[in-house]
N, C-alpha and C positions, 0 to 999 in steps of 0.2 A: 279505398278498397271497400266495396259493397262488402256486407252478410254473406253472401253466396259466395263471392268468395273466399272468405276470411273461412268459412268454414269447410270447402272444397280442398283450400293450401293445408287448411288444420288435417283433413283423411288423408291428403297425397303425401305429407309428411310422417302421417300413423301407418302408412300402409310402408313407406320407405322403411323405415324404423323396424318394422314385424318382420318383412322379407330381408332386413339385409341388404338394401338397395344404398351404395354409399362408392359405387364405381369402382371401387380395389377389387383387382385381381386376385383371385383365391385359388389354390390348388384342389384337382377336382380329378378323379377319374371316369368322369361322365362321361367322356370321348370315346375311351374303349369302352365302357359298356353301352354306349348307345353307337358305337361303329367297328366291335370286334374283329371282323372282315377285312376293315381296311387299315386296323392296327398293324394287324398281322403281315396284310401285304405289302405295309410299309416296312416292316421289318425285311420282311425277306429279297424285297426290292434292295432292300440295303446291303444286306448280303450278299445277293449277285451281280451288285455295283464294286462290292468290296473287293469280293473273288478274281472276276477282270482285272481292276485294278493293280493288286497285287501282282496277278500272273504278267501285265504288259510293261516292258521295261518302260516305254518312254511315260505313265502314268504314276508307276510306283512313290514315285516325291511327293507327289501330291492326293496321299492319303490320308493324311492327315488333315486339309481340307474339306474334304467331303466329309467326313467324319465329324469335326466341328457344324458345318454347317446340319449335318442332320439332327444330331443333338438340339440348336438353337431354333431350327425349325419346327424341333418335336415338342421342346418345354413350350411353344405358344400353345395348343391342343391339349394342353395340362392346367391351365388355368381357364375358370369361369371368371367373368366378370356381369354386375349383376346392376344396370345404368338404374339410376338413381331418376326417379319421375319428377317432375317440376313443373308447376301450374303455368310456366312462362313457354312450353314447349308447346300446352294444348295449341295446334291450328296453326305451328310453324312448321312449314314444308322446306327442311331445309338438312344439308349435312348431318345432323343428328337424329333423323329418320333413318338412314342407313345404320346406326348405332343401335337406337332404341324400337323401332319403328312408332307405324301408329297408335301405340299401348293404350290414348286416350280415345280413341273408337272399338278398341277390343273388349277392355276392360270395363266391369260393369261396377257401378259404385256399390257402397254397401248401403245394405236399405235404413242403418242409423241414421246416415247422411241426409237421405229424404224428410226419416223424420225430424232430423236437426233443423230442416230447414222450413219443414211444414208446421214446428211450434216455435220457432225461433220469432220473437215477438219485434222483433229489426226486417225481418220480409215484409215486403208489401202482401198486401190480400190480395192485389194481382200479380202478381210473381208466384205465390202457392198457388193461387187457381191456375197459371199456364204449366207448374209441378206437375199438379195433379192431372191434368188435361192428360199431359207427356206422359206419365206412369200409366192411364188410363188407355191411351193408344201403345204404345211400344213394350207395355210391359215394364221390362229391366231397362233401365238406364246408364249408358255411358258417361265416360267422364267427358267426352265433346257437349255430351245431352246439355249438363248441368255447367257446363261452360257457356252455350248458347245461352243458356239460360242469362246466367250472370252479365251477359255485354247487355242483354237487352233492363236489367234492372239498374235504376240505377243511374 
């Protein structure tokens, strides 16, 4: 394991740790307050699921079903879960994109990082000059950035 990334695993692991990133599901009311509209209309959808049912003789047995099933439907919309980042994910296009997505092109590193890397006396002095080159043209850096980085040092 190069520098680069010995200390890109060291942020992706600081940054897990700070956010809370460790994949457990947690109970969250995020849902309703980020989709009160469609809480509500799940309620009352239920309710006028319930209503028919009730009133129709050949459905009445089977109220007790839909009712479980809404329930267990509902607790998923109740919990957040918060995917845990991994340096083995950067640039795999795979099943765990639909999880986490692309987080290592969204996400921009911290600028410690940079300079961790630009006084870090185990980098080559070409690997900081293409740092600095990158910081110099795009600004803010992604975790792909400084990934790209690390395949080619090394």
């Amino acid at each position: 394991m190069t520098e680069i990334q010995r200390l890109l695993t060291e942020t992706i692991n600081d940054l897990n740790a700070r956010e809370k990133r460790d994949n457990k599901p947690r109970f969250s009311i995020s849902f309703i307050r980020k989709h009160p509209g469609l809480f509500l209309a799940m309620y009352a959808a239920l309710l006028a699921t319930l209503a028919v049912m009730l009133l129709s003789e050949t459905l009445v047995d089977s109220v007790w079903l839909l009712v479980v099933l809404f329930v267990v439907f509902n607790v998923f919309f109740f919990f957040d879960v918060n995917p845990r980042y991994r340096y083995e994910d950067i640039d795999v296009l795979d099943f765990r994109v639909c999880y986490n997505g692309e987080w290592y092109n969204t996400r921009f590193v911290p600028g410690q990082l940079i300079d961790n890397i630009l006084h870090s006396p185990s980098v080559a002095a070409q690997e900081k000059e293409k740092l600095q080159k990158m910081v110099a043209t795009k600004g803010e850096l992604s975790f792909y950035d400084v990934f790209t980085l690390s395949r080619t040092a090394g």
